[in-house]
N, C-alpha and C positions, 0 to 999 in steps of 0.2 A: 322378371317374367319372361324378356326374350331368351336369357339364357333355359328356362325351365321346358320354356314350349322344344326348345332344340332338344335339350334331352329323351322328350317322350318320344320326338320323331326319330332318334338315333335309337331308342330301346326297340322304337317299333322296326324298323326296318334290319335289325340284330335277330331278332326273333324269328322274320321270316324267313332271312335265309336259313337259316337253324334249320328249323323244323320244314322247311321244305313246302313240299304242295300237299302234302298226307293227302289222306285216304279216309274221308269222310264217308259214313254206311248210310247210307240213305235210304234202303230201305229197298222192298221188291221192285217198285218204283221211280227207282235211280236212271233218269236219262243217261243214256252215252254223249260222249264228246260231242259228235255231230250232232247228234235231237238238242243238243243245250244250246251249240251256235244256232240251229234252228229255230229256237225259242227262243234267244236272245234277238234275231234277228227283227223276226213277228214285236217284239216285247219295243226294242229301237225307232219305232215307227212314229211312234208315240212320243219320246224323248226330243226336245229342242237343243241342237247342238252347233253352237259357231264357233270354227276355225283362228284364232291369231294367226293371220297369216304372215308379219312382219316383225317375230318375239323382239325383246328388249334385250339389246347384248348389256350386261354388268362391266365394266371394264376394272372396277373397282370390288369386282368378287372375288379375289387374293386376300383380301384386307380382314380377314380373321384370323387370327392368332389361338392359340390352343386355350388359353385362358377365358375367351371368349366363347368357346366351345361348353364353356362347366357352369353350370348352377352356383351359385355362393352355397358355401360352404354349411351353412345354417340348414340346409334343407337335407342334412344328416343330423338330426335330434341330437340336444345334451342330454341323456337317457337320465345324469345324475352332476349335480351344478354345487360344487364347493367355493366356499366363497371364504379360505383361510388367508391369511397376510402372504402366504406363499401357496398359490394354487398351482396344483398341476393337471393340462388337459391332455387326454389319456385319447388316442383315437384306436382304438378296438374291435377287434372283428364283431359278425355281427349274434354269432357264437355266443359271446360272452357278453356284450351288451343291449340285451334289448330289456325293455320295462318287467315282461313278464315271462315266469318259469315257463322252459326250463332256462332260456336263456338269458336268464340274466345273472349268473356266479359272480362278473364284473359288476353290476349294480348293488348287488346284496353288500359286498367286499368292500366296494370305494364308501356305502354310505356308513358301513361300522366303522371303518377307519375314519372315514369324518365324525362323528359322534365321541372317537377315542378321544380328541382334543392332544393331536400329534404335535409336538412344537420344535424349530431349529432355528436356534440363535434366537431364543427368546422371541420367535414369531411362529402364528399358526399355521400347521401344515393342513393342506387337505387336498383333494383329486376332484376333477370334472373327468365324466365318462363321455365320447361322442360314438353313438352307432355310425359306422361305416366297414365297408368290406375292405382288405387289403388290397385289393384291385386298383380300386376307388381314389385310396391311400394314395398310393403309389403314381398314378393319375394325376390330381392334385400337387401334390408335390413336387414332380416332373414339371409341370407346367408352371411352378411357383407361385398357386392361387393356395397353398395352406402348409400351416409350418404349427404342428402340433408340437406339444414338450415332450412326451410319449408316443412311442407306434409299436400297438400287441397284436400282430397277425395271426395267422393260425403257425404258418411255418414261416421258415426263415427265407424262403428266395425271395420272398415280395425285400427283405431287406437288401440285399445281395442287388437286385435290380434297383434301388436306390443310391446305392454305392457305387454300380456302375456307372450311374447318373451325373455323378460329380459331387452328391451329398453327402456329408460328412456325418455317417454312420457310426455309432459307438453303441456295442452290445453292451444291455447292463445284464441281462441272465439268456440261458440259453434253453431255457425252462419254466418257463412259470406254472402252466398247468399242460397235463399229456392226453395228447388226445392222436387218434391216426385219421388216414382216407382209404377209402380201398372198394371194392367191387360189391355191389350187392347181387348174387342170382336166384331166383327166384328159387324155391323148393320145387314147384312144377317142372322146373326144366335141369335143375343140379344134380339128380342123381344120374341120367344117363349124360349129361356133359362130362362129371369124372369119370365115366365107365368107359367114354369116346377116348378124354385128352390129356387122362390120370392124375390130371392138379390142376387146380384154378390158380391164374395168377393174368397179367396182363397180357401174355404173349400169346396163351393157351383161347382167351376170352377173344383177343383178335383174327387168332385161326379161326375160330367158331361161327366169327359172324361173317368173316370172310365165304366161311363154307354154307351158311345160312343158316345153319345151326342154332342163333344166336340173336340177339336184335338187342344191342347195347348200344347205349349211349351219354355221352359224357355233357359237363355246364360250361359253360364258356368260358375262355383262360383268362379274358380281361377282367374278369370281375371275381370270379369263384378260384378260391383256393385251391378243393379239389379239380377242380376243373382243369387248373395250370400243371397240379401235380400232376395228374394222371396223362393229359397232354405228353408231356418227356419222358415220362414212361411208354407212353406210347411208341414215341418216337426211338426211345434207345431199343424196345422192342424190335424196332424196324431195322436199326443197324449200330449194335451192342460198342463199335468201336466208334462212332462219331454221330451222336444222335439227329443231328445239324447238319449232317453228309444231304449231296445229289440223292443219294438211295434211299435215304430216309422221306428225301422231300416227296420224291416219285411215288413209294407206297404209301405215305398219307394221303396222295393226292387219289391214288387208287382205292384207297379204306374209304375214304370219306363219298367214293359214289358208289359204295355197297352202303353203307353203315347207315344207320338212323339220323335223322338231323341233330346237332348240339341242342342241347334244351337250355332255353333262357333261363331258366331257373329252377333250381331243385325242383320246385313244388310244379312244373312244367311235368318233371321228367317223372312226379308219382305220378303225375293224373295218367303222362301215359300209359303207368306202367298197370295201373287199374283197369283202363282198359284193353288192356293185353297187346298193345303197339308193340312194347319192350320188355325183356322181360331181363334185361342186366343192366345198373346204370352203377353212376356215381355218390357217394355218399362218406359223411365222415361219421366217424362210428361214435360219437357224441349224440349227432340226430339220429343215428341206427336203433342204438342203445334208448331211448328215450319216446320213441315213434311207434305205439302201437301197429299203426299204418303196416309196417315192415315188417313184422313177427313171420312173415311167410317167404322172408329172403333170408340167404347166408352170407355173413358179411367177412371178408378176407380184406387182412389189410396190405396196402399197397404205396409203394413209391416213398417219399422222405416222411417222417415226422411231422405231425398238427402238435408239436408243444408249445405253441403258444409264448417265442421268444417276446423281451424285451427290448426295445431300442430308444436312444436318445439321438440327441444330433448337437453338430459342434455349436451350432447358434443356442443350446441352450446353456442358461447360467451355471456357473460352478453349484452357486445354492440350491437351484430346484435341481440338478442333478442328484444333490446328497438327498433335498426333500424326498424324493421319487426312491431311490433307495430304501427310505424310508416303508414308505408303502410296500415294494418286493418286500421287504423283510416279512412283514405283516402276514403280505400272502403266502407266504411261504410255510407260515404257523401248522402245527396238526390239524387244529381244526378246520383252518381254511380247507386245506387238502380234502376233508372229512365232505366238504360241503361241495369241492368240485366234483369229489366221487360220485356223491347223492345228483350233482346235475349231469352225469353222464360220463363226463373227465376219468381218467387216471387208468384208463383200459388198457391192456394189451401191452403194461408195461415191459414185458417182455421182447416186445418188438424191434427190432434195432434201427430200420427203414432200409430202402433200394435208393441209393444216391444214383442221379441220371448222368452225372460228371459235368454240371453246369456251372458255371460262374454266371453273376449278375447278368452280366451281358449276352450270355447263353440263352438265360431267361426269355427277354428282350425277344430276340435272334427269334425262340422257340414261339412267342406270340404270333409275330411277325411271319412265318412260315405258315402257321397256322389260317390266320387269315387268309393268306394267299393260294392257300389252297381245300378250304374248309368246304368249298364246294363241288370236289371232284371235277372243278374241270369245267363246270355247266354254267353258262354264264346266268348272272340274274335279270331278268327281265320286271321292272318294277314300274308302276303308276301311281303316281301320291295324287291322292282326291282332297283339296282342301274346301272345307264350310267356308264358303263367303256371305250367309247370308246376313241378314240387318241385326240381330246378335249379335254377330263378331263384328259389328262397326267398335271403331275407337282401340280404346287398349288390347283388346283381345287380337285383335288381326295386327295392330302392331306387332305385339309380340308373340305372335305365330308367325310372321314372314321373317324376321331376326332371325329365330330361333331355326327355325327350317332351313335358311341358310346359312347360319353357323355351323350345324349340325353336317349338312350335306358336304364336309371335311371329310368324313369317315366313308363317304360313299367311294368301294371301290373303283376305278376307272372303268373296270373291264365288263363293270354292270352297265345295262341298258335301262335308260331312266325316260320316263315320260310325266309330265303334269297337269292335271286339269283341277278345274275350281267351281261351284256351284250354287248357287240359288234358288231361284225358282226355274231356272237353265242351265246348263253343260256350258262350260267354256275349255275348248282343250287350247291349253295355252303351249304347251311344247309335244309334237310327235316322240315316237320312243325310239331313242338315239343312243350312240354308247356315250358313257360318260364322262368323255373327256375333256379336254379344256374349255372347248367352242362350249359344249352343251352343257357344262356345268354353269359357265357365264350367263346363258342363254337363262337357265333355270331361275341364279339369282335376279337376273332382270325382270322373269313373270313374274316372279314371289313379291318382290318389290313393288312389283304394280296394281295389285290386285286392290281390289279395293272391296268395300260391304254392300250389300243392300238387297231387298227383298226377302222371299221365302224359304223354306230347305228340304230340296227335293233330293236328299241324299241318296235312296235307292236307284232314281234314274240316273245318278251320277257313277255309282258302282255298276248296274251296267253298262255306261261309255265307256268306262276305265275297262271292263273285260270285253269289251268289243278292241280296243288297243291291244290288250294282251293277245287277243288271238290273233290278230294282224300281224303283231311282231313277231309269234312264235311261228307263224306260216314262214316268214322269210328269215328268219334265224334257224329257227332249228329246235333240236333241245335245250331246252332250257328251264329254270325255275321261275314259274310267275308269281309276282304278287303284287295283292292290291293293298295302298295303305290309305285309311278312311279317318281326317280329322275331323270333328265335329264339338258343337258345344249345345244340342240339341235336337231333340226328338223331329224326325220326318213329318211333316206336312201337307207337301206336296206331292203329287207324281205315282211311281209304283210302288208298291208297298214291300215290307218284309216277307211275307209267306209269297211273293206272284215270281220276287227275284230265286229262294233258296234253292229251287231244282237247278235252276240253271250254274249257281253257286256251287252246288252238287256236283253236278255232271262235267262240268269243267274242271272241278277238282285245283282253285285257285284258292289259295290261302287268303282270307281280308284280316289283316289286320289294322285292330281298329282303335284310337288313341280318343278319348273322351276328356277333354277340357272344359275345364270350370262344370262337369256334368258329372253328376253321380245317378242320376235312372238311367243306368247302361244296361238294363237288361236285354235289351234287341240288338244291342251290338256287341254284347256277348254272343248271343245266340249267332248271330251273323259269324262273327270270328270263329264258334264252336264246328260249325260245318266243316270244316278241313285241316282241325287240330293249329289254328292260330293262337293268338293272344287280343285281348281285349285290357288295355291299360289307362286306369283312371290318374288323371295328370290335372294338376295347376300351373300357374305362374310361376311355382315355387322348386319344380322340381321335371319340369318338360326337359328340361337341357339334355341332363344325364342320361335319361329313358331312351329319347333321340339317339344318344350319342353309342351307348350299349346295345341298341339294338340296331344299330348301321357297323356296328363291328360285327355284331353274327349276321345280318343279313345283308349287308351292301356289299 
C-alpha cells in the first residue's frame, strides 16, 4: 500500500507539470486574476489556519532506494495465467495485452496456444500474459524489482535501454507483429498546413507550432512508446548531426515554452483534442486505425518501427528459451498475422522508419534531457494538500505518508514545493521553498508526522494551498502552479465546491486531484476539469506508480 499511494502522488504531479496551468472557459463570467485573489481573499477569512513553525528535519529521508519507489509488480494484471510444466511470463505492451478488443491480439494468441497442448521434453508448454507498458518494463528492471522470461514492447529501444543497463538482452525476433507511431492532424487544420510547409513530418509540425500555426502535443517518454519515439525525433529535428547536442538541448528547452503541455496519457491528449486545445498529437497507427474517435485526423508515420520485437534475458533457462520459441513460431502462423491485421497490426508495411542514431544509452541520455527541460525553463511551483482527517487514521495515512515520500525521489530540485494537511483545519506544515536538500528533508519529516483525526474540509484546504501559490508566484515570478488534492472522501466541512470554482477559474491553477480508497470522484473530477488536470482514482495497490509517473511530467 505505501508503495501504491507513492505512485498516484508521482502520476499526479507528472501530469501537472504536463499539461500546465490550461485555460479553463469559464464562461462570460470568468473573474480576472486580481477579482479571484480578491475572492479568495473575502473567502480566507473564514478558513482556520495554523503555522508549523519549527518543521521536522528527516535526517533519514535519503534512505529510499528506487525499488522502494514501485508498486509490486502484481498491480500490472496477468491479463492471461498458464499454468504448463514449463510456463512462460510474457510482459507486453499494453497494445497487445489488455482483456478486451481491440487490444488484446496477445490474449486471444497466448490462450489458443495454451489450449494447443504445446509440449518440450515431454513437458507442457504454455504462456502467462502481464499488461505493462514498456516504460514500466524497463523501470522495473532497471531497479531489479522484476525479471520476466519474455519482454514484447512496441519497438526495440525500450530493449537497447536495458542493454545499456547492464542486462543481458538476447533478441529472439525482431518482428513479431508491425505496427508504426507518427503524427495525427486534424482535417480542420491539414489542408492549409501542407499548402504552408509542403509535407507533414516532424520537423515541418515543429515549425508550425513554433510559428503558432499548430498546437501539438506529444505522451510522456517514461511511460509511452510513442511518446519516447517521437521525443528523438524531435530532438534529431532540432540538430540532425548530434540529437543529444547543447543545441538540441536549447531548442527543446525553447519548444517546450511555446508548445502544449506533454499529455499524461493518450486518452489526456483526445480529450484535448475534442476540445480544440490541440489539434496535432501523438498516436500509433494500431489506435488510429481502430479509434472511430480519429476518423477526422490524418495519420503520418513517424520515427523507428512499433513491430513489436521479442526479447529474453541471459537469467532465463536454456528450456523456456526453446519453450518461448515455441510460441514466436505459432505467432508467426498466417492466421495469427490474419488476426493482428483484424486488430489494427500489419499497416503501413511499407514503411522502413527514421532511426534517430541512438544507442541504449542515448535513449537514457534522451529521457533525461527531456525532463530537464520539459518545462521551458519555468520553474514549478507546487502545493500537496494531504486528507488528514479520521478516515485516514491507521493504514491509509500510513501508507499515504510512505508513499509520498518515496515518491517525492522524482521531484525535480529546481521545483518549488510546499505542504499542507487538513481536517476540519488548514495546517500548512512547510512554506513553498525550492526543492532541495534542506526542504526535501524538511518535507519527509511533516509527511511523517502527520497524524488523523477529525472532519474534511477539503475546499478550504484548496483555497490555503492557492493563497501559497499566489504568495510564491508574487516573489518568484513565472512560473507553473499547481495544486495536488489527496483525499479519501467527500467534503464535509467548510466551503463548498460551487463558492471555490471561480476562484479556481480566474486563477487559472491546475488541481490535481488523486482519490484513494474512493470511487464517488465526481467533484473532484469536476474540480480537476476546471483548468484541463487530471482526477486519478488510486489504492493501496497501485498509488506508487501514478505518484511516481506523474512527478516525472510534473515535478
Amino acid at each position: 500500500m505505501r508503495k501504491i499511494i507513492c505512485l498516484v502522488l508521482i502520476t499526479v504531479m507528472l501530469a501537472a507539470t504536463l499539461t500546465g496551468c490550461g485555460n479553463f472557459t469559464g464562461g462570460k463570467n470568468k473573474l480576472s486574476y486580481d477579482e479571484a485573489l480578491t475572492e479568495l481573499s473575502a473567502l480566507m477569512k473564514k478558513v482556520r489556519v495554523t503555522t508549523v513553525r519549527n518543521p521536522t528535519l528527516d535526517i533519514y529521508s535519503d534512505d529510499i532506494t528506487e525499488a522502494d519507489a514501485l508498486s509490486d509488480i502484481s498491480v500490472f494484471p496477468l491479463t492471461t495465467v498458464g499454468k504448463g510444466q514449463i510456463n512462460i511470463e510474457i510482459a507486453a505492451d499494453t497494445e497487445l495485452s489488455d482483456e478486451n478488443a481491440p487490444d488484446d491480439w496477445g490474449n486471444v494468441v497466448a490462450q489458443r496456444f495454451n489450449r494447443e497442448g504445446f509440449t518440450l521434453n515431454g513437458k507442457t508448454v504454455t504462456v502467462s500474459i502481464r499488461k505493462i507498458t514498456g516504460g514500466e518494463v524497463v523501470t522495473y528492471m532497471r531497479a531489479d524489482a522484476y525479471k520476466p522470461d519474455l519482454y514484447i514492447p512496441s519497438h526495440a529501444a525500450w530493449g537497447k535501454m536495458l542493454e545499456a543497463s547492464g542486462i543481458g538482452v538476447i533478441t529472439l525476433t525482431d518482428r513479431l507483429l508491425g505496427n508504426t507511431g507518427g503524427l495525427l492532424i486534424s482535417d480542420k487544420v491539414y489542408g492549409d498546413f501542407i499548402k504552408k510547409y509542403g509535407e507533414a513530418n516532424m520537423k515541418t509540425v515543429i515549425e508550425a507550432t513554433l510559428a503558432g500555426d499548430l498546437n501539438f502535443a506529444y505522451t510522456n517518454p517514461y511511460t509511452s512508446s510513442t511518446g519516447l519515439n517521437m521525443l528523438t525525433i524531435i530532438l534529431k529535428a532540432f540538430d540532425p548531426e548530434n540529437p543529444l547536442s547543447q543545441t538540441a538541448a536549447q531548442k527543446l528547452l525553447e519548444y517546450q515554452r511555446q508548445s502544449p503541455p506533454v499529455g499524461y496519457t493518450t486518452a489526456v491528449l483526445r480529450n484535448k483534442a475534442a476540445k480544440g486545445i490541440i489539434d496535432a498529437m501523438v498516436m500509433e497507427e494500431q489506435a488510429y486505425v481502430l479509434t472511430q474517435a480519429l476518423s477526422s485526423y490524418v495519420y503520418i508515420p513517424q520515427g523507428i518501427r512499433h513491430d513489436h520485437p521479442v526479447f529474453t534475458f541471459d537469467y532465463v533457462s536454456a528450456e523456456k528459451q526453446e519453450a518461448a520459441q515455441l510460441f514466436i513460431d505459432y505467432c508467426m502462423r498466417d492466421d495469427i498475422q490474419r488476426l493482428g491485421y483484424e486488430k489494427g497490426f500489419n499497416r503501413h508495411n511499407e514503411y522502413v522508419g527514421e532511426e534517430p542514431g541512438l544507442d541504449g544509452s542515448g535513449y537514457l541520455e534522451a529521457q533525461a534531457l527531456w525532463k530537464k527541460n520539459k518545462n521551458g525553463g519555468v520553474p514549478t511551483v507546487a502545493v500537496f494538500v494531504a486528507d488528514t482527517s479520521g478516515s485516514m487514521g491507521g493504514t491509509p495515512l500510513a501508507e499515504l505518508k510512505s508513499s509520498l515520500i518515496a515518491s517525492s525521489r522524482y521531484i525535480n530540485s529546481d521545483s518549488y514545493i510546499g505542504l499542507i494537511s487538513y481536517s476540519d483545519d488548514v495546517t500548512i506544515h512547510l512554506d513553498v521553498k525550492p526543492f532541495d536538500d534542506k526542504q526535501r528533508a524538511y518535507f519527509s519529516g511533516e509527511v511523517k508526522a502527520m497524524s488523523a483525526s477529525g472532519s474534511t474540509a477539503t475546499y478550504n484546504a484548496v483555497l490555503a494551498g492557492l493563497r501559497m501559490l499566489a504568495e510564491a508566484k508574487e516573489s518568484i515570478g513565472e512560473c507553473r502552479p499547481i495544486l495536488f488534492v489527496l483525499t479519501d472522501g467527500e467534503q464535509n466541512v467548510g466551503w463548498n465546491l460551487d463558492r471555490i470554482k471561480p476562484i479556481v477559474d480566474g486563477m487559472d491553477v491546475p488541481v490535481y486531484t488523486i482519490a484513494y480508497n474512493y470511487r464517488n470522484t465526481g467533484e473532484l473530477e469536476e474540480l480537476s476539469s476546471i483548468n484541463e488536470a487530471v482526477n486519478i482514482k488510486a489504492d493501496s495497490d497501485n498509488i506508487v506508480n501514478e505518484l511516481r509517473n506523474l512527478f516525472n511530467v510534473e515535478g
